[in-house]
C-alpha positions as CSV (number, residue, x, y, z in Angstrom):
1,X,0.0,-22.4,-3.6
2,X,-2.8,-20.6,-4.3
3,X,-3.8,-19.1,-8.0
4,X,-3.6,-15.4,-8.4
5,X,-7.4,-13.7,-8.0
6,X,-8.5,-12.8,-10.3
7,X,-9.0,-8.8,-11.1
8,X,-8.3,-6.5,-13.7
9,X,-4.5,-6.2,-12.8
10,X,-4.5,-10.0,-13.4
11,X,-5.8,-10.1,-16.2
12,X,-4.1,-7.6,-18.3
13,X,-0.6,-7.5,-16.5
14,X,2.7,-8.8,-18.1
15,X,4.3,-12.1,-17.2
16,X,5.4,-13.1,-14.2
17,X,8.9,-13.9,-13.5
18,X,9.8,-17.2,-13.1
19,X,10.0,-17.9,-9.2
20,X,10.3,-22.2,-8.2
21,X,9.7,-23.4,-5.0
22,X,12.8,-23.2,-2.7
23,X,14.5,-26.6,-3.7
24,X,16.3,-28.2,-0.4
25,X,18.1,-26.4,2.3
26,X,20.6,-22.8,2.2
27,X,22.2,-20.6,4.2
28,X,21.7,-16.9,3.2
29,X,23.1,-14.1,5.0
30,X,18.8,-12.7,5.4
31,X,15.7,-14.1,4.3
32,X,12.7,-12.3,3.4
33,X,9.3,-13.4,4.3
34,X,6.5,-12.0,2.0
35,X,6.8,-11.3,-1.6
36,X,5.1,-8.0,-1.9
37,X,6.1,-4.5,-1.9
38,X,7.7,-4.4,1.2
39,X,9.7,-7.9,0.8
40,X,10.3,-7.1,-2.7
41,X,12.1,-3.6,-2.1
42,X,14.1,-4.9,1.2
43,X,15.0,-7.2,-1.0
44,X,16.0,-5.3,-3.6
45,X,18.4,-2.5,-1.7
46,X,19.7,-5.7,0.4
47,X,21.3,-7.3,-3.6
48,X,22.3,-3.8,-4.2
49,X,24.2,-3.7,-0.8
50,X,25.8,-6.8,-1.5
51,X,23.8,-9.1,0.7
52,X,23.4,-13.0,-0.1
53,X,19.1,-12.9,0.6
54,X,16.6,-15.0,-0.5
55,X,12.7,-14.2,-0.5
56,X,10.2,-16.9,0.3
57,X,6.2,-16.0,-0.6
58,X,3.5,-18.8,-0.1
59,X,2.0,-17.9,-3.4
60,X,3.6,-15.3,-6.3
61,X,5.0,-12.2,-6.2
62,X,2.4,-9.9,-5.8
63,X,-0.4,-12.3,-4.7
64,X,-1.6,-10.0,-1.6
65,X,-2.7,-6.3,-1.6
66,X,0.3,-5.2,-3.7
67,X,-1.3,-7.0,-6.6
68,X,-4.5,-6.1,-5.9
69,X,-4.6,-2.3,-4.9
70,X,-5.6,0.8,-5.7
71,X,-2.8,2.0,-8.0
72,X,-2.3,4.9,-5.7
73,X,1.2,6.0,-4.9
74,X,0.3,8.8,-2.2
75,X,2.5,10.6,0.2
76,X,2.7,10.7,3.5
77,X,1.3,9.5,6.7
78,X,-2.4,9.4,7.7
79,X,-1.7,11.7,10.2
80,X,-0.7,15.3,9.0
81,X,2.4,16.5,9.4
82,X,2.1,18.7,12.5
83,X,0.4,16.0,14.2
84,X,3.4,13.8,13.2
85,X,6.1,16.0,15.0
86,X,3.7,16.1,17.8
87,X,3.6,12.7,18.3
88,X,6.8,12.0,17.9
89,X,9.0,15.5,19.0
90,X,10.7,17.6,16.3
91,X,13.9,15.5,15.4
92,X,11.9,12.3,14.6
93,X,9.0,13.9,13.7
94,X,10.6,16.3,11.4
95,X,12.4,12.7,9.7
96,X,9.2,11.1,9.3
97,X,7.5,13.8,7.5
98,X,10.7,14.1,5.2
99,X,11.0,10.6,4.4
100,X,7.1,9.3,4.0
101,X,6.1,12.7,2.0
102,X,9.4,11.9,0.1
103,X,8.1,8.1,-0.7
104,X,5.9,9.0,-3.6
105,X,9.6,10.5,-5.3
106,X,11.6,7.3,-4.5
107,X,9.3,5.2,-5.6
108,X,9.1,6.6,-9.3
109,X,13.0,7.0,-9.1
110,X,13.2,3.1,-8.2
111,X,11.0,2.4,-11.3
112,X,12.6,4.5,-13.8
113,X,16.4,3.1,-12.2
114,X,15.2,-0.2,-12.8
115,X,13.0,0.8,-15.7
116,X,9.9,-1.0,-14.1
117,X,6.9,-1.7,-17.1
118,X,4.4,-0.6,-14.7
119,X,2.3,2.3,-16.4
120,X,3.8,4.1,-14.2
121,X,2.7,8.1,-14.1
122,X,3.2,10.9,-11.7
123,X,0.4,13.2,-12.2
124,X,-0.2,13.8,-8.5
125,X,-2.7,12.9,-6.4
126,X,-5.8,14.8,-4.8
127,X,-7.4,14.8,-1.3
128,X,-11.2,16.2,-2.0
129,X,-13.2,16.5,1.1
130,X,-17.1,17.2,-0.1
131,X,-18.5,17.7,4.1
132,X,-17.5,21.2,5.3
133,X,-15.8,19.8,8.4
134,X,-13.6,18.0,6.2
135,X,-12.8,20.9,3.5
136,X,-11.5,22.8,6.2
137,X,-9.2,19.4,7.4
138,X,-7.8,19.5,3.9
139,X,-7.1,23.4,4.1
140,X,-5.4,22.4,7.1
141,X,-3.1,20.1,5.6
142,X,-2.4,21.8,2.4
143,X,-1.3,25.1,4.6
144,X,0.6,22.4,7.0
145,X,2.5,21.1,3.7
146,X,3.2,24.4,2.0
147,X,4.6,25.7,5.0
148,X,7.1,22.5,5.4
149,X,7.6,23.3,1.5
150,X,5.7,20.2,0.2
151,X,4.9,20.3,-3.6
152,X,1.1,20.8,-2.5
153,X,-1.2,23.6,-3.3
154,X,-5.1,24.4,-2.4
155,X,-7.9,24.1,-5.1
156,X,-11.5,25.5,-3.8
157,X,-14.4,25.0,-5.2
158,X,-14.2,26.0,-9.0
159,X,-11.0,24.9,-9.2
160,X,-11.6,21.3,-7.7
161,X,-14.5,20.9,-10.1
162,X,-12.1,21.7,-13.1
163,X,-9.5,19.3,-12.0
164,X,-12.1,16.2,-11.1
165,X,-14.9,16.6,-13.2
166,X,-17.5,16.8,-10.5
167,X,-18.8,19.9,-8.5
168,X,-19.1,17.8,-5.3
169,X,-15.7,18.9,-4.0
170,X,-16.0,22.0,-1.7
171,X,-11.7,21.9,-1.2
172,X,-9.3,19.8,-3.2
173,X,-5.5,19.6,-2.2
174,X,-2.9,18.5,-5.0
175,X,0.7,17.0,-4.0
176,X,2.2,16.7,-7.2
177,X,4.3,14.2,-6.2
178,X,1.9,11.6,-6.3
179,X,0.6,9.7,-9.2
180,X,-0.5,5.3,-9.9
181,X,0.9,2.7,-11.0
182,X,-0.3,-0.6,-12.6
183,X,0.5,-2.4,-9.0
184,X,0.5,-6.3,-10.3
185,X,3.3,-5.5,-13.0
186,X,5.0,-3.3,-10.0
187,X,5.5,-5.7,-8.0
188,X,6.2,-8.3,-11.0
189,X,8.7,-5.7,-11.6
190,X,10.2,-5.3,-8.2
191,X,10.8,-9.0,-8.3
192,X,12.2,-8.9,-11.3
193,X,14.7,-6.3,-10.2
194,X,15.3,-7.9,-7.3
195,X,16.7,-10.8,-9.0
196,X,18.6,-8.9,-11.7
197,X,20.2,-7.3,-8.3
198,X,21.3,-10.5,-7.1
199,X,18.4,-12.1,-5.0
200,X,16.5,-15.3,-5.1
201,X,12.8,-15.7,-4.9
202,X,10.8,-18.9,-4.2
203,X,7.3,-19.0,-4.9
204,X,4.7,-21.3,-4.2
205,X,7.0,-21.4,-0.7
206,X,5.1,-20.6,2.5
207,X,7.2,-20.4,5.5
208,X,5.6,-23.4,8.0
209,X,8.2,-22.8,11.4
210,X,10.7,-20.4,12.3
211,X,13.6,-21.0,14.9
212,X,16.5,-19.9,16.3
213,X,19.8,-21.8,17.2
214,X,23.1,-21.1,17.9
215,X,22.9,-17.2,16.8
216,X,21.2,-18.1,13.4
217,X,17.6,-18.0,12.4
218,X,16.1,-21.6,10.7
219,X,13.2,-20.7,8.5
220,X,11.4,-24.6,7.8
221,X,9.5,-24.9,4.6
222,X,7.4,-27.9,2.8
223,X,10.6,-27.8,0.2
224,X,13.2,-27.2,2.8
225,X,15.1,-25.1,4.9
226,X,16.8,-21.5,4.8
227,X,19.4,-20.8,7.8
228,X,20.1,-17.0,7.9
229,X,22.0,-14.6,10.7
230,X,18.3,-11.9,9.6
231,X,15.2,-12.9,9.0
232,X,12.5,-9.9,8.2
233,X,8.8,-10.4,8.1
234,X,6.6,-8.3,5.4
235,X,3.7,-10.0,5.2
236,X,1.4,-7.0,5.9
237,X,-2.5,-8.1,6.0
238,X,-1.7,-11.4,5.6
239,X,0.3,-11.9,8.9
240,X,0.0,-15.1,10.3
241,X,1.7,-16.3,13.6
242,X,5.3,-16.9,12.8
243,X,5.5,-14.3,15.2
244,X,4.0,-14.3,18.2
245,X,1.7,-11.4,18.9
246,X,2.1,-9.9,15.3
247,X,-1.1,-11.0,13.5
248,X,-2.7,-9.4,16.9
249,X,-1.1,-5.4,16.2
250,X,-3.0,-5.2,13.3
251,X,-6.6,-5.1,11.8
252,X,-7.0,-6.8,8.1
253,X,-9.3,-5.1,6.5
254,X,-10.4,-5.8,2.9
255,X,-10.7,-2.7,0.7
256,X,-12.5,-3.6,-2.4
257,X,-12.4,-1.9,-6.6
258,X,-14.7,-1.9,-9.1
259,X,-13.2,-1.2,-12.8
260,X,-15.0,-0.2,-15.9
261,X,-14.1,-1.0,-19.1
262,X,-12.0,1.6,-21.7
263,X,-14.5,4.6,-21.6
264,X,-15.8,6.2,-24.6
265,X,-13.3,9.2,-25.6
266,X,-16.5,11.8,-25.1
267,X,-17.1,9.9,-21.6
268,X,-13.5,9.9,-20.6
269,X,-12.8,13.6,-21.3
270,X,-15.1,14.3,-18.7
271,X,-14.2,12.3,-15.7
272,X,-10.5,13.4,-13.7
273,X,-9.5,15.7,-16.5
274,X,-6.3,16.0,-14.5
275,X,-5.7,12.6,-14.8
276,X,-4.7,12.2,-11.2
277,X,-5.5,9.7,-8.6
278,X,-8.1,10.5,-6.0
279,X,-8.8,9.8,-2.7
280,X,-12.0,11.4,-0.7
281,X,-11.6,13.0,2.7
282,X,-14.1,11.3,5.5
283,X,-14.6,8.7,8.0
284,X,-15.2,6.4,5.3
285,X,-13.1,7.0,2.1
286,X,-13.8,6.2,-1.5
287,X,-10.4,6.5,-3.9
288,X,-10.6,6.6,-7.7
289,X,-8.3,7.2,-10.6
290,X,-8.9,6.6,-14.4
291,X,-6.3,4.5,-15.9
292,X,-4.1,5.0,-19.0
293,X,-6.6,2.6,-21.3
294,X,-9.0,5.0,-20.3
295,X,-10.8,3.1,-17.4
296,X,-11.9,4.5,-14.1
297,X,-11.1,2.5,-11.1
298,X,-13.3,3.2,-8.4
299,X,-12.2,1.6,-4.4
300,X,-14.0,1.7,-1.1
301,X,-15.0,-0.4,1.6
302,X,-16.5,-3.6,0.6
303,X,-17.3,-7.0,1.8
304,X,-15.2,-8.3,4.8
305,X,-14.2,-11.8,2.2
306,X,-12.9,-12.3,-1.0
307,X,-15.0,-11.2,-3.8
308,X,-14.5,-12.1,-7.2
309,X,-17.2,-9.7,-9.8
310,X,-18.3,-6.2,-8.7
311,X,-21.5,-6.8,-7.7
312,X,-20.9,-7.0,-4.1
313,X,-19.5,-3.5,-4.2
314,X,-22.7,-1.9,-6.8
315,X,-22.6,1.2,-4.4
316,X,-19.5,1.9,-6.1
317,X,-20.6,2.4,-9.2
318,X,-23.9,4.6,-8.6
319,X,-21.9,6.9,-6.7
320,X,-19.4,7.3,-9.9
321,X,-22.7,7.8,-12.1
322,X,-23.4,10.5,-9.0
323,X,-20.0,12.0,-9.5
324,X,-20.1,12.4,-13.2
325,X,-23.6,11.0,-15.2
326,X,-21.9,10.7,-18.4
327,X,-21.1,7.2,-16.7
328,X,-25.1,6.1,-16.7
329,X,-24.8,2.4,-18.5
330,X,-20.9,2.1,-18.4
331,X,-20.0,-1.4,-18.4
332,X,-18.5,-2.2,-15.4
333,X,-16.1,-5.7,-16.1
334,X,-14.1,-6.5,-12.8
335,X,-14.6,-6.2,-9.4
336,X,-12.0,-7.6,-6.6
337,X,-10.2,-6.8,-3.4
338,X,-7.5,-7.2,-0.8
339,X,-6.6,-7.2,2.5
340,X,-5.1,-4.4,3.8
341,X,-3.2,-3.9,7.3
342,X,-4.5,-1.1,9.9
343,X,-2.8,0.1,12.9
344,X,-4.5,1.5,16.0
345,X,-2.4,4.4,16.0
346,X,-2.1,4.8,12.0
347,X,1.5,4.7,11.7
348,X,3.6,2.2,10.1
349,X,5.3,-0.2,12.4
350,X,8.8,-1.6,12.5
351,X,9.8,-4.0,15.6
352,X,12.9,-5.9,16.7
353,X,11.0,-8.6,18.9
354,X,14.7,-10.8,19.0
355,X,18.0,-10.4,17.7
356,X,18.5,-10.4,14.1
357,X,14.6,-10.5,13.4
358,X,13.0,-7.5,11.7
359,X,9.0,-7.0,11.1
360,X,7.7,-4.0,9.1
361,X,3.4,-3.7,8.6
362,X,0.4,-1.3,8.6
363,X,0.5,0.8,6.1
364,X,-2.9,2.2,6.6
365,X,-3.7,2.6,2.8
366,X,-0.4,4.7,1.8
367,X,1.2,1.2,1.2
368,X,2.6,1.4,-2.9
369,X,4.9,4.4,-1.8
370,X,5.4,3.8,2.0
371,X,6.3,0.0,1.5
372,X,8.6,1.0,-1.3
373,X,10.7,3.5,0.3
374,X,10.8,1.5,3.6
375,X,12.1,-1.5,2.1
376,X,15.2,0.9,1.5
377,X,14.9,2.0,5.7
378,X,14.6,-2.3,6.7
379,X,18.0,-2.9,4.1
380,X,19.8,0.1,6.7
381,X,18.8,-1.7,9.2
382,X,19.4,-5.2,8.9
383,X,23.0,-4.1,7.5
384,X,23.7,-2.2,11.0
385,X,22.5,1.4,10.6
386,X,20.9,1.8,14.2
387,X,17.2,1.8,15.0
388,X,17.5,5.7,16.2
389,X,19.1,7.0,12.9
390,X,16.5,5.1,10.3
391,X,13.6,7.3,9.1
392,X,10.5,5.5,11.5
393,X,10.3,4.5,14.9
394,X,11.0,1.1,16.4
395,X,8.7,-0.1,18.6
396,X,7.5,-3.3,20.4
397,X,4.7,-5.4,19.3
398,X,1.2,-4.7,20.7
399,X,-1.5,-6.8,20.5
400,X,-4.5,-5.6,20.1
401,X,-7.7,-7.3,22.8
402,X,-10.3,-9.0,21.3
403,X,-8.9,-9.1,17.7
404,X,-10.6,-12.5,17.1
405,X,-13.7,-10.0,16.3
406,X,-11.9,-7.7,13.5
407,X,-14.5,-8.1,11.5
408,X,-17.2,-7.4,13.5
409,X,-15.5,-4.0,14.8
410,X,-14.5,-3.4,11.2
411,X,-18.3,-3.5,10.0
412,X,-19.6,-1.2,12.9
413,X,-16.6,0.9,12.4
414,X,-17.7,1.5,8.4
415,X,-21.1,1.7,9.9
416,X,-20.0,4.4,12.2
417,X,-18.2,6.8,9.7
418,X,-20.4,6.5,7.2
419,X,-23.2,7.6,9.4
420,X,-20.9,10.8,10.8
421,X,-20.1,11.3,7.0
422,X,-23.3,11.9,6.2
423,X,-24.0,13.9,9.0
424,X,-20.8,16.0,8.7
425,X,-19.2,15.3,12.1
């Protein structure tokens, strides 16, 4: 078992729960694999269905990207919404945008059910585009939204500078369903929940084999054994090969965050005035919210590894003294990051590879809501709801060629979009 990174979420989170090692061998009716978001709120709505599950993690609740992430809860898909339907024709399609532009919601109606301690705040969330090309991309998708009747609406130029602090946004769109969340204590919380609800989670519990006999699933661990009729996999950018082919659909790709500490009330007043979380429109995004201690979390694509102090990431923070210069000597105290999981096609994906076996990855960045609320869609599904009538497709694992080279494709790719960012294409 590994110890927790460390980052500013570590260090100023609440306890964790207790969660032991699995001690011998059980029989469950499912067992979860993965103890973040997605595990965690399977979990959860499988305990409040009345299902016997267990949830096995290699480390602690937490430990992966939904410990270490932005804070972001954001709506929606990557893709906008018409593209959505497109893709996938207007019953489907029309579901999908309902249900992920709907995450945001259930995720801050799970917290406040459960009364989750995770600084929780919906103050929305804003796409800012600063390249022309991409302004007009954001007026897209704010006229897509209202349209659908989406809580969204357009700010231009003066309007964008009053809400961030910054006159480098030419279009801002605001979905006031969004808002952050302290992510450690979230999840934390969810597995705290989760256990009030009725589950059982083992940490410090990696999952070495899995098997299938006689209609049931085995799940072999160093501490022993869990036999279940379901087993479901969320285990997101830190998919190993349990499952054949699965690390292979998707690309692990570290996103990193810098953090300052508590700002100077003078300084603070000035940055995100609407106190929302941030993400930029481009090839090559940065995100940003300030915290309720009055820090400003900055994220963006970092080093493809572990790092551990932000120095690795110092662009970071000289483009936050760009956005706002009252932040010229702030002291900058943490720096860490995580690895998220990317999809070719930018949609989530659920798969079925064998009866009674359920995987659900690749978020593509959207993860704190999207994981949330699908944990409710894998609970349907492993308790017979049909794979047509849950809210996201089911579809077979892909493997992507030559993933042994992620990181050298991510690296050009980041080189790539940052050069069309800066040229505007």
């Amino acid at each position: 078992m590994k110890p927790l990174p460390p980052s500013l979420y570590a260090a100023t989170a609440r306890p964790a729960p207790p969660t032991p090692p699995l001690p011998g061998d059980r029989q469950v009716d499912v067992v979860v694999v993965g103890a973040g978001f997605t595990g965690l709120s399977t979990a959860l709505h499988l305990a409040e269905r009345g299902v016997d599950v267990v949830v096995l993690e290699a480390h602690e609740p937490g430990w992966g990207a939904s410990g270490r992430n932005g804070g972001q809860v954001n709506p929606g898909l990557k893709p906008d919404p018409g593209q959505v339907e497109a893709d996938f024709g207007p019953e489907l399609g029309a579901r999908m945008v309902r249900f992920a532009w709907g995450a945001p919601e259930t995720t801050f109606a799970l917290i406040r059910r459960w009364q989750i301690a995770c600084d929780a705040r919906q103050g929305g969330t804003l796409r800012a585009a600063y390249q022309p090309a991409h302004a007009e991309g954001v007026r897209r998708s704010a006229e897509q939204g209202m349209r659908r009747g989406l809580p969204v609406t357009l700010l231009e130029r003066d309007a964008a500078r009053e809400a961030t602090g910054t006159s480098r946004y030419l279009a801002v769109m605001r979905d006031a369903s969004g808002g952050d969340v302290q992510p450690l204590d979230y999840a934390r919380g969810l597995a705290r929940a989760a256990m009030q609800a009725g589950a059982v989670v083992h940490g410090g519990t990696p999952v070495t084999a899995l098997t299938r006999a006689e209609g049931r699933w085995r799940v072999a661990t160093p501490t022993g054994t869990v036999t279940a009729a379901t087993v479901i996999l969320g285990t997101n950018g830190y998919t190993d090969d349990l499952q054949p082919g699965l690390r292979r659909s998707v690309v692990p790709v570290f996103s990193s965050i810098a953090a300052t500490a508590p700002l100077p009330e003078a300084v603070v007043r000035q940055i995100m005035p609407m106190r929302a979380s941030l993400y930029e429109s481009g090839h090559i995004t940065v995100y940003l919210r300030v915290d309720q201690r009055s820090r400003l979390l900055m994220g963006g694509r970092g080093p493809q590894r572990p790092i551990a102090d932000p120095s690795p990431v110092a662009y970071l923070m000289r483009y936050a003294e760009r956005l706002w210069p009252a932040l010229q000597g702030a002291d900058w105290t943490h720096g860490w990051n995580g690895q998220l999981a990317m999809t070719p096609d930018h949609y989530p994906h659920i798969h079925q590879p064998a009866p009674g076996l359920i995987c659900c990855l690749g978020y593509n960045g959207r993860g704190v809501a999207l994981s949330t609320a699908m944990g409710g869609e894998i609970a349907r599904l492993a308790t017979g709801t049909p794979a047509g009538e849950i809210a996201m497709p089911v579809t077979p694992i892909r493997p992507m060629p030559f993933h042994g080279f992620w990181r050298v494709g991510v690296m050009a790719k980041v080189l790539e979009g940052r050069i069309r960012d800066r040229l505007g294409i």
